[in-house]
C-alpha positions as a LaTeX table, in Angstrom:
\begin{tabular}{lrrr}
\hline
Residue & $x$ (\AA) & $y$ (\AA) & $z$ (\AA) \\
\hline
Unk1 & 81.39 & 163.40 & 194.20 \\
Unk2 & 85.29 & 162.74 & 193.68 \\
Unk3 & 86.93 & 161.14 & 196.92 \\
Unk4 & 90.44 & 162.33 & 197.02 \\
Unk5 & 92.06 & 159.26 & 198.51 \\
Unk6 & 95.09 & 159.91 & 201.38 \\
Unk7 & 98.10 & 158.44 & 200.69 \\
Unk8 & 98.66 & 155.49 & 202.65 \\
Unk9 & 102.18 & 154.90 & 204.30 \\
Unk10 & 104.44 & 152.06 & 202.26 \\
Unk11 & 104.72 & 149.02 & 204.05 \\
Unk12 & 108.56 & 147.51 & 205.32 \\
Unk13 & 109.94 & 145.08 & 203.20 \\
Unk14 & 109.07 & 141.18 & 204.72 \\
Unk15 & 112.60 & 139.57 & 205.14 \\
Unk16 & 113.56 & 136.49 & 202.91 \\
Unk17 & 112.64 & 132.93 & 203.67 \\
Unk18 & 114.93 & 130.81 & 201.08 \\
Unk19 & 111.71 & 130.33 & 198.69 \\
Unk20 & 114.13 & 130.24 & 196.30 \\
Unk21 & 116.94 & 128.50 & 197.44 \\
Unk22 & 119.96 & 127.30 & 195.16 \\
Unk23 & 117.60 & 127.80 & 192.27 \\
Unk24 & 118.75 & 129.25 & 188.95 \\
Unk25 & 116.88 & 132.60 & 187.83 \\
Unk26 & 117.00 & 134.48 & 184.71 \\
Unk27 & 115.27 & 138.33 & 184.81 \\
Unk28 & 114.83 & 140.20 & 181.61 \\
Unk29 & 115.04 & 143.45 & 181.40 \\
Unk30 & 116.38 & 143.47 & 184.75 \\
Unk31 & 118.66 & 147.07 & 184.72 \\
Unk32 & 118.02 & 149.97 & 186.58 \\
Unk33 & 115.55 & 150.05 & 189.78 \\
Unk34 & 112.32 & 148.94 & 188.51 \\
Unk35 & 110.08 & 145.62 & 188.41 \\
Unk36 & 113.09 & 143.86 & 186.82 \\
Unk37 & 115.49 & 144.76 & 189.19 \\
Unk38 & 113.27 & 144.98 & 191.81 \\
Unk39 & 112.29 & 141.34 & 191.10 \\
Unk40 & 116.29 & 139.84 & 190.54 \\
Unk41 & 116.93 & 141.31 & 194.34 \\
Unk42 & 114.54 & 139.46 & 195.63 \\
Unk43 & 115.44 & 136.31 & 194.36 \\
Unk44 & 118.83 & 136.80 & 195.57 \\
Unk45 & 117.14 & 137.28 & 198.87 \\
Unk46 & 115.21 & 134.28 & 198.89 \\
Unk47 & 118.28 & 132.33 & 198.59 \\
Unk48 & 118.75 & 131.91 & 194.75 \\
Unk49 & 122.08 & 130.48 & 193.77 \\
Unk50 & 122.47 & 132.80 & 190.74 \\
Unk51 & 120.56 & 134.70 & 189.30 \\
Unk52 & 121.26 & 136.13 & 185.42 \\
Unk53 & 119.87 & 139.81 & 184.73 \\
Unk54 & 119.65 & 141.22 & 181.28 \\
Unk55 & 118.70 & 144.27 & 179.77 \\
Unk56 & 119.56 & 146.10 & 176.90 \\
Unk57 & 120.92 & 149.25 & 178.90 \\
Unk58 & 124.37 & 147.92 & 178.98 \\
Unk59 & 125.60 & 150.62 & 181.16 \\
Unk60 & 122.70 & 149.94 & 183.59 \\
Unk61 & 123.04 & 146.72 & 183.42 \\
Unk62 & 126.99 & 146.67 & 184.54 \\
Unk63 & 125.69 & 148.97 & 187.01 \\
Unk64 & 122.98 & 146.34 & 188.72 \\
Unk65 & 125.19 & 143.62 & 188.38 \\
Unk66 & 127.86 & 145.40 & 190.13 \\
Unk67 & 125.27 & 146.82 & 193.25 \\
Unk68 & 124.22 & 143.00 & 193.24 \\
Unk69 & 127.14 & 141.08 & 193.51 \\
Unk70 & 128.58 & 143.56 & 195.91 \\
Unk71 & 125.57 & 143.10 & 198.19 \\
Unk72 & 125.15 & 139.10 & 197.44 \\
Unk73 & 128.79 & 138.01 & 196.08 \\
Unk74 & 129.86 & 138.14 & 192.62 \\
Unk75 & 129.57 & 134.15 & 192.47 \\
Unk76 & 125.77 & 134.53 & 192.85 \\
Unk77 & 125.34 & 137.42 & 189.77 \\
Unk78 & 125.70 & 137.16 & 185.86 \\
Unk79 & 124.55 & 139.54 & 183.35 \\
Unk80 & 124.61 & 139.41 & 179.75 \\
Unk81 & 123.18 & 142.32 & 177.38 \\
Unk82 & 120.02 & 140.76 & 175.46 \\
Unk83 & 117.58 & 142.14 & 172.91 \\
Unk84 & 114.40 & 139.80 & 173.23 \\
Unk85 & 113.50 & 140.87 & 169.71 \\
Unk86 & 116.93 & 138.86 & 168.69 \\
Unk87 & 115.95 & 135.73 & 169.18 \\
Unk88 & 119.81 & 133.96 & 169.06 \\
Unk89 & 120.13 & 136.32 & 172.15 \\
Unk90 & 117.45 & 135.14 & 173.26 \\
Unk91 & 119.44 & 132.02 & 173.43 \\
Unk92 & 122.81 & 133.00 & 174.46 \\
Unk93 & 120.67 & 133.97 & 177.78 \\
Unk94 & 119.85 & 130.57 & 178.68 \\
Unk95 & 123.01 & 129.00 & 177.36 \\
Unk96 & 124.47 & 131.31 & 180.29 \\
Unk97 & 121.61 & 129.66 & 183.20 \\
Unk98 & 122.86 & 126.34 & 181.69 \\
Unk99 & 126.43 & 127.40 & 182.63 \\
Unk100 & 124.81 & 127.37 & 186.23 \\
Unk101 & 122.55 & 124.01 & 186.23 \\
Unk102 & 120.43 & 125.38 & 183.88 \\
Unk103 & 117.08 & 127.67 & 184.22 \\
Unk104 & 114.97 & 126.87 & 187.25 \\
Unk105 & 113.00 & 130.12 & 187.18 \\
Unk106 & 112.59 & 132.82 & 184.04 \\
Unk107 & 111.16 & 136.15 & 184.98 \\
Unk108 & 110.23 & 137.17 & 181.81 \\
Unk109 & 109.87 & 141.31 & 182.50 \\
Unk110 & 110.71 & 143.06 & 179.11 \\
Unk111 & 108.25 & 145.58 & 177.39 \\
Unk112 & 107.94 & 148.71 & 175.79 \\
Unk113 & 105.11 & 151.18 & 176.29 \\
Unk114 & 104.35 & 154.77 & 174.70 \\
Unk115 & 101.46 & 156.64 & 174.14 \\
Unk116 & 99.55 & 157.61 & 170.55 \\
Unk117 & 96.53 & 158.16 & 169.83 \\
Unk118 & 95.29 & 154.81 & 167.23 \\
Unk119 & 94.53 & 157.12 & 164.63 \\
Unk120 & 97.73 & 158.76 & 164.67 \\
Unk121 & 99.90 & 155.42 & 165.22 \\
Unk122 & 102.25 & 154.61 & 162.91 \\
Unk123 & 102.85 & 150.50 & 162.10 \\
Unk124 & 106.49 & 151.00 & 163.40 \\
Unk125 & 104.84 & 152.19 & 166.51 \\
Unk126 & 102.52 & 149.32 & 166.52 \\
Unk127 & 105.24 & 146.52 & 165.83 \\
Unk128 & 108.15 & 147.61 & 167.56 \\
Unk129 & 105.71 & 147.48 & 170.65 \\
Unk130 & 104.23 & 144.12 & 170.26 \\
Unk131 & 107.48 & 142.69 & 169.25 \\
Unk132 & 109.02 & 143.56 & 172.41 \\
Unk133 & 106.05 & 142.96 & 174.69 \\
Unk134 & 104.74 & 140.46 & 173.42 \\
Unk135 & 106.72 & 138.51 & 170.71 \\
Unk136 & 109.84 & 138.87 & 173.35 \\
Unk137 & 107.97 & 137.03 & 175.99 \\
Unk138 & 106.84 & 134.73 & 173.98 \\
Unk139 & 110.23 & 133.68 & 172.63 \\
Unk140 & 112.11 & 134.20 & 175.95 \\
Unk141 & 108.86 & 131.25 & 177.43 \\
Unk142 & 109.57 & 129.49 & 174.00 \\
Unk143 & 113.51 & 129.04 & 175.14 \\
Unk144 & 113.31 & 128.55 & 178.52 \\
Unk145 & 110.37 & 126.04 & 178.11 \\
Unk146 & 112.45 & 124.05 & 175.67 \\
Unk147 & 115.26 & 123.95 & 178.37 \\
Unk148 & 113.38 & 122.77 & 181.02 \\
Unk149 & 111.89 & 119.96 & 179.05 \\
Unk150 & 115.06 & 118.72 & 177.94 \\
Unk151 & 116.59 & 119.39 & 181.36 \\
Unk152 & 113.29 & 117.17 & 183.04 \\
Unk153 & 113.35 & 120.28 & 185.74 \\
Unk154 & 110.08 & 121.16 & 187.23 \\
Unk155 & 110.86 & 124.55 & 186.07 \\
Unk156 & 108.54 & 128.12 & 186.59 \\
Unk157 & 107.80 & 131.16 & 184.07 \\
Unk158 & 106.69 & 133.95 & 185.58 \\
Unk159 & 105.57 & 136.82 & 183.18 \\
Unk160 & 104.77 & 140.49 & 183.50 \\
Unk161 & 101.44 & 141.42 & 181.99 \\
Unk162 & 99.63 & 144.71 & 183.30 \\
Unk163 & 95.90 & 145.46 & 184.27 \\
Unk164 & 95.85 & 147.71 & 181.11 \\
Unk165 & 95.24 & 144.31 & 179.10 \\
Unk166 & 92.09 & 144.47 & 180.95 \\
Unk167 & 91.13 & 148.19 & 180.66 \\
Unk168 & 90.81 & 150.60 & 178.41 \\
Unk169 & 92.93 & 153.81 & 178.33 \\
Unk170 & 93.74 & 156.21 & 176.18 \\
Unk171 & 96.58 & 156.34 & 174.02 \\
Unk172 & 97.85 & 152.88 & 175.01 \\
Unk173 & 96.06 & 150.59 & 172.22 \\
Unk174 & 99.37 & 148.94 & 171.00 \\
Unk175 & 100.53 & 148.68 & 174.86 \\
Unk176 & 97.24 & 147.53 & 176.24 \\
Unk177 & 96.88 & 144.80 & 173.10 \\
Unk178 & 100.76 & 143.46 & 173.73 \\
Unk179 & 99.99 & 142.91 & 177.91 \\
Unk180 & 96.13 & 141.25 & 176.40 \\
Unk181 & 98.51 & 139.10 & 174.75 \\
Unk182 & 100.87 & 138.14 & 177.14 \\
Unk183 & 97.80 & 137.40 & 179.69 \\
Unk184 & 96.56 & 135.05 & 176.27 \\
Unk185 & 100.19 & 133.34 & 176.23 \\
Unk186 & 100.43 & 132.53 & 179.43 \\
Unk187 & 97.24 & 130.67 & 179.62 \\
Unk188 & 97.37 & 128.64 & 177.12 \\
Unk189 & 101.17 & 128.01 & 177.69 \\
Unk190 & 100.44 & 126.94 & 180.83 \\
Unk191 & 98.58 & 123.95 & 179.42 \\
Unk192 & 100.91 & 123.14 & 176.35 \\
Unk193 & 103.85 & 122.65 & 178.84 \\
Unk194 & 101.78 & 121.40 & 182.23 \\
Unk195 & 102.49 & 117.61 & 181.18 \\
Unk196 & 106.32 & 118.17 & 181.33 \\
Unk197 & 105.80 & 119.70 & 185.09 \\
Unk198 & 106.19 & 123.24 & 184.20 \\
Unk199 & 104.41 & 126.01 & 185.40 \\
Unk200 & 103.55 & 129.71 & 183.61 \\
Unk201 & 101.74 & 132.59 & 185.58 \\
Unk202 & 102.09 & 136.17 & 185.28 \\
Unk203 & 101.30 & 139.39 & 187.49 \\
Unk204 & 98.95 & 142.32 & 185.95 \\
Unk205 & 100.32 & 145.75 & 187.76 \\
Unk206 & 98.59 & 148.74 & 187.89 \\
Unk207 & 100.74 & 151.37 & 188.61 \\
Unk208 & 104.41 & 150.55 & 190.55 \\
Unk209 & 106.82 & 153.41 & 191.16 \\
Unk210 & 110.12 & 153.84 & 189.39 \\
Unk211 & 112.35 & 156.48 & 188.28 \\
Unk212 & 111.61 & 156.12 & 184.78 \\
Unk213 & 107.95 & 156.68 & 185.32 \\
Unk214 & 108.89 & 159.76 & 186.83 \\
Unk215 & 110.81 & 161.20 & 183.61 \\
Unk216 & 108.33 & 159.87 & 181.25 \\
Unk217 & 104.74 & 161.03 & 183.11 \\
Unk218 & 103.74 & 164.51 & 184.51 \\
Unk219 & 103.02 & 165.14 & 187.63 \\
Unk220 & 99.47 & 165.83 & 187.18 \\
Unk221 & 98.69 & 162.44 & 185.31 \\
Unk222 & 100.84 & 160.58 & 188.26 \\
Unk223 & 98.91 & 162.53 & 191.05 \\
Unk224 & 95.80 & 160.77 & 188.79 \\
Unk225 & 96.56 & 157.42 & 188.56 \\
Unk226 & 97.31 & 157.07 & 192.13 \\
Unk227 & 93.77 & 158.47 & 192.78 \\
Unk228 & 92.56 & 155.02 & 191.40 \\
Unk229 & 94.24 & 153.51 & 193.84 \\
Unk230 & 92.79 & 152.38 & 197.06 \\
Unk231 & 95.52 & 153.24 & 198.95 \\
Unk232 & 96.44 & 156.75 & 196.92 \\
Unk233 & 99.82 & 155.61 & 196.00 \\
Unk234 & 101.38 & 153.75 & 193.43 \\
Unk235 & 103.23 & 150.03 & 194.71 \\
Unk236 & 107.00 & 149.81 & 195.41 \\
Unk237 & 108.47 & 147.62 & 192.45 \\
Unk238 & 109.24 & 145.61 & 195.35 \\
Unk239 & 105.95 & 144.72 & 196.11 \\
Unk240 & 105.22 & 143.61 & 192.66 \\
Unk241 & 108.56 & 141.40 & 192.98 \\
Unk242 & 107.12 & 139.89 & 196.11 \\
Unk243 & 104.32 & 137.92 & 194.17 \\
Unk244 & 106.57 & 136.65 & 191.15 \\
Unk245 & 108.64 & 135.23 & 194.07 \\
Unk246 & 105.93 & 133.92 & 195.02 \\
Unk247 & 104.38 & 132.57 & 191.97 \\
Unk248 & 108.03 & 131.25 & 190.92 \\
Unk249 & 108.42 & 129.26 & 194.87 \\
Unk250 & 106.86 & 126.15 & 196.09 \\
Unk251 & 104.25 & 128.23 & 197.61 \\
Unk252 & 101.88 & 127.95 & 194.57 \\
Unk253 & 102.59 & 124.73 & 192.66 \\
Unk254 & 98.80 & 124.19 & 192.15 \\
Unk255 & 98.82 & 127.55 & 189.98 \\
Unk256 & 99.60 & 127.91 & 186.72 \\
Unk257 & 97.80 & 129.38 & 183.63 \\
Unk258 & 97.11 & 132.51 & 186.09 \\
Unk259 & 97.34 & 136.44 & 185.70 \\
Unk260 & 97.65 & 137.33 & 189.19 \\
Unk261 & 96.23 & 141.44 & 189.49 \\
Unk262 & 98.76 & 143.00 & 191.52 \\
Unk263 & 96.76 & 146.42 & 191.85 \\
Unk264 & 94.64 & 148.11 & 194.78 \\
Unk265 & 92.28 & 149.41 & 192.03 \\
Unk266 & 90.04 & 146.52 & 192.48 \\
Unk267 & 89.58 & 147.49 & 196.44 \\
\hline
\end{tabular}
């Protein structure tokens, strides 16, 4: 029998509480209004004292660092255009944190997704994908954990894996084997850089709302995926933003080496 799920109201966003306070953040691919963006609002909310967004969209990005430092001060908000496949831009991101005390908190968010069928994917498809998703996050956790060593910060890497890297869907073999990845990185991160006090979690989404999901996904697979939902709708970017605030704050400095599931599908 097929339960057809009513979509349940979205919640009101909980008002910040400085869990971030005067702290240094860096958000990849922060442009435009989803996780990323989502995510580098927040922190400006909880009382960051700048936070650096990047993207490669550098018309989207002028355009979120503009709606930012209009809403939070232009003092608080720095942007820089970065490809995480390049890794001396890779570099040139931090160098810009270190023109602000130097990274406290890296939100590492960049990805790429797609769909083909394994049989029909070509190896560009294949590469380009991991070397974004994965290889990007690992060399944005690479720089930033060399930073905070040298810096002697307690510092916090947050990453953005996705429940996909735990199940199996069609057409997403390259996506679904980058997030695996990322969820494999982060753990055993976590213990290469736990002696120098720094922590690495990530978040596995299932399925968070954003205008570019809309373009990119009919109507009848959306109305689908939000079916495996408990709550029949997909989460806010927002809400997904809430927990790597939470994983980068004081709140959980006994976690690290976790993939937190950020999903009702487990309900």
């Amino acid at each position: 029998m097929t339960v057809t799920r009513p979509e349940q109201p979205t919640p009101q966003q909980v008002p910040g509480h400085d869990l971030l306070l005067d702290k240094t953040v860096v958000v990849t691919a922060a442009a435009g209004a989803g996780i990323g963006a989502a995510v580098a609002r927040r922190a400006l909310e909880e009382g960051a004292g700048t936070v650096v967004v990047s993207d490669t969209h550098e018309q989207r990005l002028a355009r979120t660092q503009e709606s930012l430092a209009t809403e939070f001060g232009a003092h608080r908000v720095r942007s820089l255009a970065v490809d995480v496949t390049a890794e001396e831009q890779v570099q040139a991101l931090l160098d810009v944190a270190d023109e602000h005390g130097g990274v406290d908190v890296m939100i590492n968010n960049a990805g790429l997704g797609g769909t083909a069928d394994v049989l029909e994917m070509a190896d560009e498809q294949w590469a380009r994908v991991l070397d974004i998703t994965l290889t990007g996050t690992f060399r944005c956790v690479r720089a930033a954990g060399r930073r905070m060593r040298a810096a002697g910060t307690r510092g916090v890497i947050v990453n953005n894996a996705s429940v996909i890297g735990w199940r199996a869907q069609e057409g997403q073999a390259h996506y679904a084997a980058a997030k695996a990845g990322v969820m494999a990185l982060t753990r055993c991160a976590a213990l290469d850089v736990a002696g120098h006090g720094i922590r690495v979690n990530a978040v596995a989404p299932s399925l968070a709302m954003h205008p570019f999901l809309e373009k990119v996904t009919s109507d009848e697979l959306l109305a689908e995926l939000k079916q495996r939902e408990a709550f029949g709708r997909a989460a806010e970017p927002w809400e997904v933003a809430n927990v790597m605030v939470f994983l980068a704050s004081d709140y959980s400095t006994y976690m690290t080496g976790e993939v937190v599931s950020v999903s009702s599908q487990h309900a």
